[in-house]
KOLMI-639226 format. One record per residue (C-alpha): x, y, z. Coordinates in nm, 2 decimals. Example, Ala and Ser with C-alpha at 12.3 -4.5 7.8 and 13.67 -1.06 7.14 Angstrom:
REM KOLMI-639226
(r (1.23; -0.45; 0.78)),
(r (1.37; -0.11; 0.71)),
This chain:
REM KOLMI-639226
(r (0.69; -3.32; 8.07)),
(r (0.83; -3.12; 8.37)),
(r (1.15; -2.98; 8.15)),
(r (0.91; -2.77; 7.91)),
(r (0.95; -2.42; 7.89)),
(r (0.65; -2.22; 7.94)),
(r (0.42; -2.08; 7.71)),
(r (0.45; -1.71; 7.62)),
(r (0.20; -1.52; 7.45)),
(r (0.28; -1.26; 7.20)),
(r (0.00; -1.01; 7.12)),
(r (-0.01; -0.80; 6.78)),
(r (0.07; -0.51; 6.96)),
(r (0.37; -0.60; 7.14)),
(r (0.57; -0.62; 6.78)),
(r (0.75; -0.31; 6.72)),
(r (0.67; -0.13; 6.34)),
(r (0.92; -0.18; 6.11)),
(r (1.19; 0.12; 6.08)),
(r (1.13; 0.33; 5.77)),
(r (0.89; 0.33; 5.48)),
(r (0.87; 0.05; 5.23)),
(r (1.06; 0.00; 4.87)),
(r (0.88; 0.30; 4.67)),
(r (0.65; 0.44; 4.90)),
(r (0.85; 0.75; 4.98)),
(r (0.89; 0.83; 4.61)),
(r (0.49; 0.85; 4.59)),
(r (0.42; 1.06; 4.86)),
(r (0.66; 1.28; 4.76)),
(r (0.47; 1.27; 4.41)),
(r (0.13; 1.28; 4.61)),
(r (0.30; 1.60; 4.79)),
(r (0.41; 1.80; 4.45)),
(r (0.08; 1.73; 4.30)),
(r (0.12; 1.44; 4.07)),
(r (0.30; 1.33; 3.79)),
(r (0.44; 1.53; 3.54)),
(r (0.27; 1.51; 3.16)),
(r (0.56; 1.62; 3.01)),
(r (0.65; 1.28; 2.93)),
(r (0.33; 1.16; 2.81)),
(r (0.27; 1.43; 2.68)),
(r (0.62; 1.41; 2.47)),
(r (0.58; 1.06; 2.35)),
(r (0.25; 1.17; 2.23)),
(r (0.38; 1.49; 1.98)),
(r (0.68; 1.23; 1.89)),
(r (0.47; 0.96; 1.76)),
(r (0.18; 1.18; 1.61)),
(r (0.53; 1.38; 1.41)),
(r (0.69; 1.01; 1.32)),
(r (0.41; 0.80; 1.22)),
(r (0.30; 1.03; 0.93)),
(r (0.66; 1.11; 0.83)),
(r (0.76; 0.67; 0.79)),
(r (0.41; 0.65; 0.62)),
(r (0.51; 0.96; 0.35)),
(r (0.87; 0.81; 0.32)),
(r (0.71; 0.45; 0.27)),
(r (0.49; 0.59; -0.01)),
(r (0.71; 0.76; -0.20)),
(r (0.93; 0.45; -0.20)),
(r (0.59; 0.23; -0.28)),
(r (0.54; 0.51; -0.60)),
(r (0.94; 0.52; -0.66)),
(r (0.87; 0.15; -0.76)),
(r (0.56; 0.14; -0.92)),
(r (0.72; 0.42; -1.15)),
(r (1.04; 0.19; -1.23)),
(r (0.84; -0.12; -1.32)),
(r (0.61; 0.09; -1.56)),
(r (0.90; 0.22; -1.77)),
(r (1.01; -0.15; -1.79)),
(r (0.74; -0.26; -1.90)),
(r (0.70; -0.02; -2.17)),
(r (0.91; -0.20; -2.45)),
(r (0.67; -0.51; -2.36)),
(r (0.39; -0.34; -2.42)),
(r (0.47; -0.19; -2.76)),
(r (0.59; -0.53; -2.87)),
(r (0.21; -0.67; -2.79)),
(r (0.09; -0.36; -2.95)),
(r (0.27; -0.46; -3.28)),
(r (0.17; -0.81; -3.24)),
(r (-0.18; -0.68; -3.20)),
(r (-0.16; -0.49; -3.49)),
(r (-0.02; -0.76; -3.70)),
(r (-0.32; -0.99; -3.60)),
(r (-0.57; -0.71; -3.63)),
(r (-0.44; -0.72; -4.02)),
(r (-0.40; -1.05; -4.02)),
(r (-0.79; -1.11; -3.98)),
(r (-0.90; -0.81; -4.17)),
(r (-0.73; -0.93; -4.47)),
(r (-0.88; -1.33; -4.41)),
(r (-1.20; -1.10; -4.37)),
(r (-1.17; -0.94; -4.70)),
(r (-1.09; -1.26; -4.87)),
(r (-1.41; -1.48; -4.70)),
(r (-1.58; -1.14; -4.78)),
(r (-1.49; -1.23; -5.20)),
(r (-1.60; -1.57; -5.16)),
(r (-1.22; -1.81; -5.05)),
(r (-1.37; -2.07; -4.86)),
(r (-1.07; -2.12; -4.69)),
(r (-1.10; -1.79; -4.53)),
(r (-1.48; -1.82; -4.52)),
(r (-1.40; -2.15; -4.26)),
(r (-1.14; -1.92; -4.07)),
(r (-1.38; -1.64; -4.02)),
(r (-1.65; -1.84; -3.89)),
(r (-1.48; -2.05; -3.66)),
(r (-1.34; -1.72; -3.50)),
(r (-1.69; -1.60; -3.48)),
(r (-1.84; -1.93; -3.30)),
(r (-1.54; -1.85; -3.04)),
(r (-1.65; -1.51; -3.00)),
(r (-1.37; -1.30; -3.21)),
(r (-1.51; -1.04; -3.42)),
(r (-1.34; -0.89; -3.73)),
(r (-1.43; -0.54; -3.81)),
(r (-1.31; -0.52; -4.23)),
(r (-1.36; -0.14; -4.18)),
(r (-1.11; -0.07; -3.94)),
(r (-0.83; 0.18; -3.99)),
(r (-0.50; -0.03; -4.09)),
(r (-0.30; 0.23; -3.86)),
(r (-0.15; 0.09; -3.55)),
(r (-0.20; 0.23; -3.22)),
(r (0.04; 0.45; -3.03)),
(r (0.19; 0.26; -2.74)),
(r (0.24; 0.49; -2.44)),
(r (0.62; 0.69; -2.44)),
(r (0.83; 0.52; -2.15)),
(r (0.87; 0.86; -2.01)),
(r (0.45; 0.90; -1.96)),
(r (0.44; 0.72; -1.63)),
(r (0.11; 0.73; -1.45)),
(r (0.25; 0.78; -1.14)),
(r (0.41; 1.07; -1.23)),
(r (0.29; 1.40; -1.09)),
(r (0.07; 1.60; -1.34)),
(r (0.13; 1.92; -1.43)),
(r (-0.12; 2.21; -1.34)),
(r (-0.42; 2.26; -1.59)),
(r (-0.39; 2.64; -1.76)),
(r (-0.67; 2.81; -1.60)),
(r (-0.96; 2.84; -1.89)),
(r (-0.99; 3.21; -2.04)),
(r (-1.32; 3.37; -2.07)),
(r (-1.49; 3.39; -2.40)),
């Protein structure tokens, strides 16, 4: 053990500081030295998303009523077909109602077995049929302005 070399002791101090700042501490002191960050920024993202978010939810609602306003007027023939079938079986059972009403026992049977299933027939009832809505009065459309009422 004679060919060692000897021991040397190095002491915290004796290293020399490394040369220069480190990665991104010179850009915040210079930050720290101009006051801060800017809030122009967030500040800018802010204003932009308060403007956008209400202007995609106007454009995606008028889209969403754009729609709705298209499948009502298809669906308009449909419903003034039902309304005619309605009619039809409204008549139907008023006349079968007049009939059990003048003693057919035929009808009398029919009548009763749509009362123990919960139909009702009203004999009385106007044989006009009801006005199915015009394709053109949408729901959804915008309504005009009521006339203001005049004074009596």
């Amino acid at each position: 053990m004679e060919n060692q070399p000897p021991m040397v002791e190095i002491s915290s101090s004796a290293v020399p500081p490394a040369a220069g700042p480190r990665y991104g501490e010179r850009s915040r002191r210079e930050h720290a030295d101009r006051g801060g960050y800017s809030p122009f920024l967030p500040l800018l993202i802010l204003v932009v998303a308060s403007v956008a978010w209400p202007a995609f939810q106007c454009y995606q609602l008028l889209n969403e009523r754009q729609a709705l306003t298209t499948v009502f007027g298809n669906q308009a023939k449909q419903v003034e077909d039902s309304s005619k079938l309605r009619n039809a079986l409204d008549g139907l059972a008023r006349d079968t109602a007049l009939l059990a009403a003048k003693g057919n026992a035929s009808a009398k049977l029919i009548v009763d077995e749509l009362a123990r299933r919960g139909v009702t027939i009203n004999p009385n009832a106007p044989a006009t049929p009801a006005a199915a809505p015009a394709a053109g009065n949408s729901p959804f459309a915008p309504t005009p302005p009521a006339a203001p009422a005049k004074a009596p």
